[in-house]
N, C-alpha and C positions, 0 to 999 in steps of 0.2 A: 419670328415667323420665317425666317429667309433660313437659318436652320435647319427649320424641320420639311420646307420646301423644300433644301438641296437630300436632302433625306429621303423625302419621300421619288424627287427624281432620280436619284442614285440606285433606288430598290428597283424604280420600275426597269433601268437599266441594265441591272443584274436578272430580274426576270426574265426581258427580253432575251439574253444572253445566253443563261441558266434551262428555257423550258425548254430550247432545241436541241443542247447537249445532254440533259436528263431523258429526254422523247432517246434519240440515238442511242445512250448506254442500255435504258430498260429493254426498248424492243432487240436490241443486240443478245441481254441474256433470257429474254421472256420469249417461247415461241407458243404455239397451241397446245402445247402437252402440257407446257410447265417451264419453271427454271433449268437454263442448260447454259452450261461455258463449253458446249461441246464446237461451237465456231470458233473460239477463241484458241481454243486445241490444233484446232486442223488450218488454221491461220501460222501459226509460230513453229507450225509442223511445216510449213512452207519454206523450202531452201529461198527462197524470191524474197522472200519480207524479211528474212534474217537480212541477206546481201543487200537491198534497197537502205537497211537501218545502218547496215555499216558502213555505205556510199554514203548515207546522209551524215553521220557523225564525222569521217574522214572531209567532208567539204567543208564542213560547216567550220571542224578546228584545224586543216591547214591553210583552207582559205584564207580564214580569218587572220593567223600569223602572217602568212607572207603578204598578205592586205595591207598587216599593219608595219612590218617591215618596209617596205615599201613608202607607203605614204607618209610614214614620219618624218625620215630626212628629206623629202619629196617637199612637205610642207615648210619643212624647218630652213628649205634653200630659198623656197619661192615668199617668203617671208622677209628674207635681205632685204636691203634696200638698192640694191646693184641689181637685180634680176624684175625691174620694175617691167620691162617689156616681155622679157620671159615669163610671167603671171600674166602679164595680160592674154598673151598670145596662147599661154597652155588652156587658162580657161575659156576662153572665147574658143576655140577649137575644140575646147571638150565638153562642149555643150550638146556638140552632134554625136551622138551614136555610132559607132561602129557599124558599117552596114554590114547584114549578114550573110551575103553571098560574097564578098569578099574574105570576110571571116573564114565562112567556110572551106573557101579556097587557101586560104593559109594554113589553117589544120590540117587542110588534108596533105599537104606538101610537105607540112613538117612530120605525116604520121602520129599525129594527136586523135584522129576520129577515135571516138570509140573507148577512151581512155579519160580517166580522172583529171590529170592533165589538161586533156583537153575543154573539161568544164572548169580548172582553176584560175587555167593562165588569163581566157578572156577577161573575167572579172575581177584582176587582181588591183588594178585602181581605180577608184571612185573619185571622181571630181568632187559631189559634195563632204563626202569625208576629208580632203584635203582641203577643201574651202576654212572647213571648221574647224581643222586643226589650227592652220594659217593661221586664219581669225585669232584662234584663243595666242598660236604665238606673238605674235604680231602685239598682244598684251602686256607682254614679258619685255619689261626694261632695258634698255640698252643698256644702263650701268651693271645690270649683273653681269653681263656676258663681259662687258669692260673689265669690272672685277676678279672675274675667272680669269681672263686671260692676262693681268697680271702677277696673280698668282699661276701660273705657265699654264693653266689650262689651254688646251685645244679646242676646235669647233667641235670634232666626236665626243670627245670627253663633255665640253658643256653639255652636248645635244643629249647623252646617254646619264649623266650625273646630275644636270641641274636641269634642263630642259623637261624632261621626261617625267620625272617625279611631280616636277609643278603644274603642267598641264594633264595631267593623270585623269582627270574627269572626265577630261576632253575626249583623250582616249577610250576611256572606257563608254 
C-alpha cells in the first residue's frame, strides 16, 4: 500500500511539474494560424541570447574551477587540528554577507564593473561548501596522512594524491 501511495504521490508531482512546462512549450510553438518555430528563429537570430548563453556557460565553468580551487585547500587547512580558532573565527565571520555597497565600491576601484570578473571573484568562496568539505575531511584518518608522510609524501602531494580522490563525492 505505502508503494503505490509513494507512486501515486510521485505522479501527481511530476504533473504539477510537467503541465506548466508542456502549457510554455505548446503555446510557444502553437499561435492562431497554426504550428510556427518562427519565435524560436528570431530568438537564436538574437546576437543578446547567443552572448547571455555564452556569459552563462563561462560563469557557470570558471566559476566553478576557481570555486573549487579555492576552497579545497581552504577546507583541507581549516580541518587541522592547529587552526582550531582560525575555523572558528572564518566561519563565524562568514556567516554575514558581504554587504553590497561596499562591494561595489571595491569593484569599481579595481575596474571589475561591467566585466565577468567582476561577477566571479565576488563569489568565489562559499562558506557552506567549505563547511562540507571540512566536514567529509575531518573524516579522513590521521593515520593515512601519517602514513603518507612517511613514505615522504608532502601536505600538497597528500591533499592532491590521496585527499582528493577519497573525498571525491564531496566534491562533486
Amino acid at each position: 500500500v505505502t508503494k503505490l501511495a509513494c507512486r501515486i504521490l510521485c505522479f501527481v508531482f511530476v504533473l504539477i511539474f510537467l503541465i506548466p512546462i508542456g502549457y510554455v512549450v505548446f503555446s510557444s510553438i502553437y499561435c492562431g494560424s497554426g504550428f510556427s518555430l518562427g519565435g524560436y528563429s528570431l530568438l537564436m537570430g538574437s546576437e543578446m541570447v547567443l552572448t547571455g548563453l555564452k556569459n552563462s556557460v563561462l560563469l557557470a565553468s570558471i566559476g566553478t574551477c576557481y570555486s573549487m580551487m579555492l576552497e579545497i585547500p581552504l577546507a583541507y587547512v581549516l580541518s587541522k587540528k592547529g587552526y582550531k580558532r582560525t575555523t572558528n573565527c572564518f566561519f563565524a565571520l562568514g556567516q554575514f554577507g558581504i554587504a553590497m555597497l561596499p562591494l561595489y565600491l571595491l569593484l569599481k576601484k579595481m575596474g571589475l564593473l561591467n566585466s565577468l570578473w567582476g561577477l566571479i571573484l565576488p563569489s568565489t568562496v562559499s562558506i557552506y561548501s567549505t563547511m562540507q568539505l571540512r566536514a567529509r575531511m575531518l573524516t579522513l584518518s590521521e593515520e593515512l596522512e601519517d602514513a603518507a608522510s612517511l613514505d615522504g609524501c608532502g601536505a600538497i602531494r597528500y591533499l592532491i594524491q590521496i585527499c582528493i580522490p577519497v573525498i571525491g563525492p564531496a566534491i562533486a
